[in-house]
Wavefront OBJ file of the C-alpha trace (Angstrom):
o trace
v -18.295 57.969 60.428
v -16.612 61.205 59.217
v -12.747 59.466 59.150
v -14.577 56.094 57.190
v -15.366 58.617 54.787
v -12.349 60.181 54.807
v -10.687 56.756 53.997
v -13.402 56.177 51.225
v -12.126 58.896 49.429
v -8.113 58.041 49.828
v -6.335 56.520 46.807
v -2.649 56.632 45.911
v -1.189 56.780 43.028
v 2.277 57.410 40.795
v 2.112 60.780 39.158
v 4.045 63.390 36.252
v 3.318 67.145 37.038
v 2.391 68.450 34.092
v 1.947 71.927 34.921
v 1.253 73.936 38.096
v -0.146 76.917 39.069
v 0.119 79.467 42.561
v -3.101 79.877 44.031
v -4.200 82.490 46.636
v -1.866 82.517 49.602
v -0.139 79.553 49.715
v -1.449 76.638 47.628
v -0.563 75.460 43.955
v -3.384 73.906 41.722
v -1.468 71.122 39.566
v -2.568 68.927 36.589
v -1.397 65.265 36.967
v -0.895 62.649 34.729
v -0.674 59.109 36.551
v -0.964 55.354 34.667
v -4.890 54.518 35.976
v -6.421 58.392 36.239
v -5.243 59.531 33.599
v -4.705 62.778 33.486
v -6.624 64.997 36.627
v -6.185 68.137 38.364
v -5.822 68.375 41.938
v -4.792 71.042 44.548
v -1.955 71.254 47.142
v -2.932 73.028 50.085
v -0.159 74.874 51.555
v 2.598 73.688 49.366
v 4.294 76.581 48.447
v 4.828 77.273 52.694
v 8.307 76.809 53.788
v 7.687 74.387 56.017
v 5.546 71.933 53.427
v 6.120 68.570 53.436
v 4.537 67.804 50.087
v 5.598 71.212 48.252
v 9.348 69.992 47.025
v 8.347 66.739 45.850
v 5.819 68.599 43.617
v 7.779 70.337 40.970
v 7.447 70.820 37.347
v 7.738 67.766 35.060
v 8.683 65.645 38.518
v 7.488 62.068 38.842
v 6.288 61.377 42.821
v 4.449 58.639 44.593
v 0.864 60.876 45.839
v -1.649 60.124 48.283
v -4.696 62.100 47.159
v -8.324 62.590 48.491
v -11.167 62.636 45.701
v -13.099 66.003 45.690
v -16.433 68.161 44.154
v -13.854 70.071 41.449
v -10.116 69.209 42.227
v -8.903 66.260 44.327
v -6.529 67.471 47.275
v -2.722 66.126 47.508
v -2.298 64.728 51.315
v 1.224 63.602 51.088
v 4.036 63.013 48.507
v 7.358 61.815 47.956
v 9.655 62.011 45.203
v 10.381 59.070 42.581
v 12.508 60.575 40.147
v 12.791 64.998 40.375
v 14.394 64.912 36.917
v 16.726 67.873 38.052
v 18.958 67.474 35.220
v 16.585 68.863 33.407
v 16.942 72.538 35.306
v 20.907 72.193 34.062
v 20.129 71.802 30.425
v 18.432 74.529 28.513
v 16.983 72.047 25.769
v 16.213 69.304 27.690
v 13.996 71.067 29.371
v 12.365 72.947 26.563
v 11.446 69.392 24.775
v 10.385 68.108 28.423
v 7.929 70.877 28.194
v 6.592 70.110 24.799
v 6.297 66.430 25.982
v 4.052 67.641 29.194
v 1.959 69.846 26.450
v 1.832 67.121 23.851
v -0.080 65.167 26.786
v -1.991 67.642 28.447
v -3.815 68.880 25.235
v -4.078 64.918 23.731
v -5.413 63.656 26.579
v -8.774 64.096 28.369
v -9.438 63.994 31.973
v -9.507 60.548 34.239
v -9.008 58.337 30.795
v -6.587 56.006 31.334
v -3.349 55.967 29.238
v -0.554 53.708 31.059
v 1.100 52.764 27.625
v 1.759 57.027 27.471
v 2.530 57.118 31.575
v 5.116 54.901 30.727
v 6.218 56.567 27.199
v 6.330 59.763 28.777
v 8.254 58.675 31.963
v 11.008 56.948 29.969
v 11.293 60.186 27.743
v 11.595 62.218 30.289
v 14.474 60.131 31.621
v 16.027 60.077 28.444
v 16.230 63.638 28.899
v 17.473 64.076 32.389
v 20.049 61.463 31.409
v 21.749 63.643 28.278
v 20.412 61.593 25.422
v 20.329 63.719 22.608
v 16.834 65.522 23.063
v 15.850 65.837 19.090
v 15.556 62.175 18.666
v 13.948 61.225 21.626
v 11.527 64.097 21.258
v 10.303 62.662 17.231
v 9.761 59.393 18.539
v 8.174 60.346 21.322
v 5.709 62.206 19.344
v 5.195 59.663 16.775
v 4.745 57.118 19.523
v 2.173 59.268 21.114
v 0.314 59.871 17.974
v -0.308 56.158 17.504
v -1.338 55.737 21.206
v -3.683 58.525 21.127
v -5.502 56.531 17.897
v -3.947 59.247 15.572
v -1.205 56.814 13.750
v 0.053 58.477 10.453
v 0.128 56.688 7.225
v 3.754 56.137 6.359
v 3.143 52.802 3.555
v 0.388 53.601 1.387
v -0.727 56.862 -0.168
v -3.927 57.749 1.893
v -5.745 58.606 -1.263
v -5.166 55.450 -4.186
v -3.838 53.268 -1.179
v -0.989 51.882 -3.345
v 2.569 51.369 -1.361
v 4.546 54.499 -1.574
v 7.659 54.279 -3.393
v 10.990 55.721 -2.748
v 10.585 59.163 -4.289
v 10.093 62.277 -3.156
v 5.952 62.286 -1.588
v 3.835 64.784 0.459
v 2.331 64.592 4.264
v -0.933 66.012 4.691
v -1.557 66.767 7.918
v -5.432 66.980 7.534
v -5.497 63.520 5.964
v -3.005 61.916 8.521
v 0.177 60.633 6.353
v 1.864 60.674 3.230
v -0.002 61.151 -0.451
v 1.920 59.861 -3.608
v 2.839 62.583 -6.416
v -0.364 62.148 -8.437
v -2.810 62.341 -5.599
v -0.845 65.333 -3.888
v -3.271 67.818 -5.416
v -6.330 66.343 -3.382
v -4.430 68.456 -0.365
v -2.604 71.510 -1.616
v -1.128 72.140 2.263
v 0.515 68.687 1.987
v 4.229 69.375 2.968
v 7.153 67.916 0.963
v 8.625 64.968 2.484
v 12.017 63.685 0.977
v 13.000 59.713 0.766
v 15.533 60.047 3.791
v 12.668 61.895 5.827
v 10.245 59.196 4.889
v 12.933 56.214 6.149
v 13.821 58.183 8.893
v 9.853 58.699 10.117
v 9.762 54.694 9.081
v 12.201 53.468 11.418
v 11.076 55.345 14.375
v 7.980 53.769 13.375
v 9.557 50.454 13.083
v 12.414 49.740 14.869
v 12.032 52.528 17.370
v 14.163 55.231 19.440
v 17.277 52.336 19.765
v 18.079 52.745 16.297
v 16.388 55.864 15.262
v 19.224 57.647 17.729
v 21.878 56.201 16.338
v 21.072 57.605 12.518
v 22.487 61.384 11.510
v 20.106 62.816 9.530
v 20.626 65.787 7.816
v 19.965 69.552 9.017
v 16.834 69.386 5.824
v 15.816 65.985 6.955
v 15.178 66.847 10.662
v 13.665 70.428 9.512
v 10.986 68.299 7.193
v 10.565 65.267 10.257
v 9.646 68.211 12.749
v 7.721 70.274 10.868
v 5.448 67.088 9.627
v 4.873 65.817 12.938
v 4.490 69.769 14.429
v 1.659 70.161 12.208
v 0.212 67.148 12.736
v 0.646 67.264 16.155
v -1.486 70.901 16.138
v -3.978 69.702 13.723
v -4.727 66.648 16.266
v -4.701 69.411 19.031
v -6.487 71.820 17.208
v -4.225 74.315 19.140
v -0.940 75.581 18.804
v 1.911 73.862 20.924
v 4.164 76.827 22.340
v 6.936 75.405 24.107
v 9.214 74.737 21.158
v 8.623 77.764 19.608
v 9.788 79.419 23.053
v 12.678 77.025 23.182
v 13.855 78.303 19.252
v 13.392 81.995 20.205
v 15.538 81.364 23.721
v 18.307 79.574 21.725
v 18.407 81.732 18.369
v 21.960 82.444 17.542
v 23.575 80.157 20.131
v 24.318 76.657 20.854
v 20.839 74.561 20.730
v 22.517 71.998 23.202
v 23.879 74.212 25.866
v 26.802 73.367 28.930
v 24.963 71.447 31.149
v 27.396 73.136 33.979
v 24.972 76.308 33.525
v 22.011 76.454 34.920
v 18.706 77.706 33.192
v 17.740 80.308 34.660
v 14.236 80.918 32.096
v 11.601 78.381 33.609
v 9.426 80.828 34.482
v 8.403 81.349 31.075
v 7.377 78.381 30.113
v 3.829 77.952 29.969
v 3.206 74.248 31.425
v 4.822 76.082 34.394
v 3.145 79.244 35.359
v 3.663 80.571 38.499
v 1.604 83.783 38.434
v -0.767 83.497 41.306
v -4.632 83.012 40.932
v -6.819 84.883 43.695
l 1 2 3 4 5 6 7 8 9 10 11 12 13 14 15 16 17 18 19 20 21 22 23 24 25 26 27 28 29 30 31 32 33 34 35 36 37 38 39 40 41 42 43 44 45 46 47 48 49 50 51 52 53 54 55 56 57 58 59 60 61 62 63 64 65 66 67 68 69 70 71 72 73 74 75 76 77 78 79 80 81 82 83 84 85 86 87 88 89 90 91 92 93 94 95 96 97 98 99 100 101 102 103 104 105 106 107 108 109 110 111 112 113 114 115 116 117 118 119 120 121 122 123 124 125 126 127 128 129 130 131 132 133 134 135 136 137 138 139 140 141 142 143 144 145 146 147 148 149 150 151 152 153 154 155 156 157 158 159 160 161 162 163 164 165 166 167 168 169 170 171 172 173 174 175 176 177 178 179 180 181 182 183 184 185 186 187 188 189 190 191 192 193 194 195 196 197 198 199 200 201 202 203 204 205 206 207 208 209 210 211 212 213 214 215 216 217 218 219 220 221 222 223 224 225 226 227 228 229 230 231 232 233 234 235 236 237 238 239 240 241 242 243 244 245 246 247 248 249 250 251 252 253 254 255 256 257 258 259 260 261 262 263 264 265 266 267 268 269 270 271 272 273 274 275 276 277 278 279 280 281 282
């Protein structure tokens, strides 16, 4: 009777680590984010031994195959294997900084065991993207704008929010509180609105539209990407209602050097970022 319940309680599933935490002796409490669960927390018993079988195919921002056993608080990891360990990640200073911010964007969008496959998937092919080399800024905007609109939080980018007639190509606002662009003469109704130039607007429009394809292959300027980051930021924190910390950290580990750095050195600074704390809980 005890190993039929046992069996009752068995799934398996395909999982991103999102973030992980040492616990006590030997163990690591992780939160998961898989295509039919959503996003869960579970516990690996003994993962962090030497001799675990599960513990390497459960790092940071890693997607694995998981066998898992439902529990009271935190379901309990019985085996894994590795699909795709991302590792060039570890090699590449800012791809791993935005892979962060992608595994924070989820974990504070998302609530527990509500399913989100079409943002399992988003977020798997980002993170790809980024073990791959692709150029981390665009593939960072779109994913955020495509998350956004998953999440039920798509911004207005044709019509002012306010009089609802089609924005034109001048110089308009984004108000983060209202959730997309306001026209010159209704700008006032949000006095925190944040300038958004015509190139910033097309650029925000064709991630929209045609997507990360042709999005990557545009140059915008170094004013254009400032004003596409810092619209979707806020928006991002207003959505959140919390500040998002692992770009900042990123910008304050790459001040005054090369944002994209050789991928021939490795970083040597994970343990700062906060989606991948290893201080131990007792």
């Amino acid at each position: 009777m005890a190993s039929d319940s046992m069996r009752d309680r068995l799934y398996t599933t395909e999982a991103i680590v999102l973030s992980r935490l040492d616990y006590g002796e030997a163990d690591r409490i992780l939160t998961l984010f898989t295509p039919s669960r959503g996003k869960l927390n579970a516990i690996a018993k003994g993962a962090r031994r030497p001799k675990s079988r599960a513990g390497p195919h459960l790092d940071f921002l890693a997607r694995c195959s998981l066998q898992l056993a439902r529990g009271r608080e935190l379901d309990v990891v019985t085996s894994a294997e590795t699909v795709e360990a991302h590792e060039g990640l570890r090699a590449d200073l800012a791809a791993f900084g935005h892979g962060c911010h992608l595994a924070e964007v989820v974990r504070h969008l998302t609530r527990d065991r509500q399913e989100h496959r079409s943002v399992y998937e988003l977020l798997a092919g980002s993170l790809t993207l980024l073990n791959d080399g692709v150029d981390p800024w665009p593939v960072t905007r779109h994913f955020e704008l495509a998350a956004l609109s998953a999440f039920g939080y798509q911004p207005e980018l044709y019509q002012c929010l306010n009089c609802r007639q089609p924005i034109e190509a001048v110089p308009n606002a984004f108000s983060a509180q209202l959730g997309g662009i306001v026209c010159p003469r209704c700008r006032t109704i949000d006095p925190g609105a944040m300038p958004l130039s015509v190139n910033a607007q097309k650029y925000l429009r064709t991630l929209d539209r045609a997507g990360l394809s042709t999005a990557a292959r545009l140059r915008p300027s170094e004013q254009e990407r400032v004003e596409v980051e810092s619209v979707l930021g806020t928006y991002l924190r207003t959505v959140a209602e919390r500040d998002l910390s692992s770009l900042t950290i990123l910008r304050s580990l790459t001040a005054g050097t090369d944002q994209f750095p050789d991928k021939s050195r490795p970083a040597t600074t994970a343990a700062v970022w906060p989606e991948d704390d290893r201080s131990s809980v007792r």
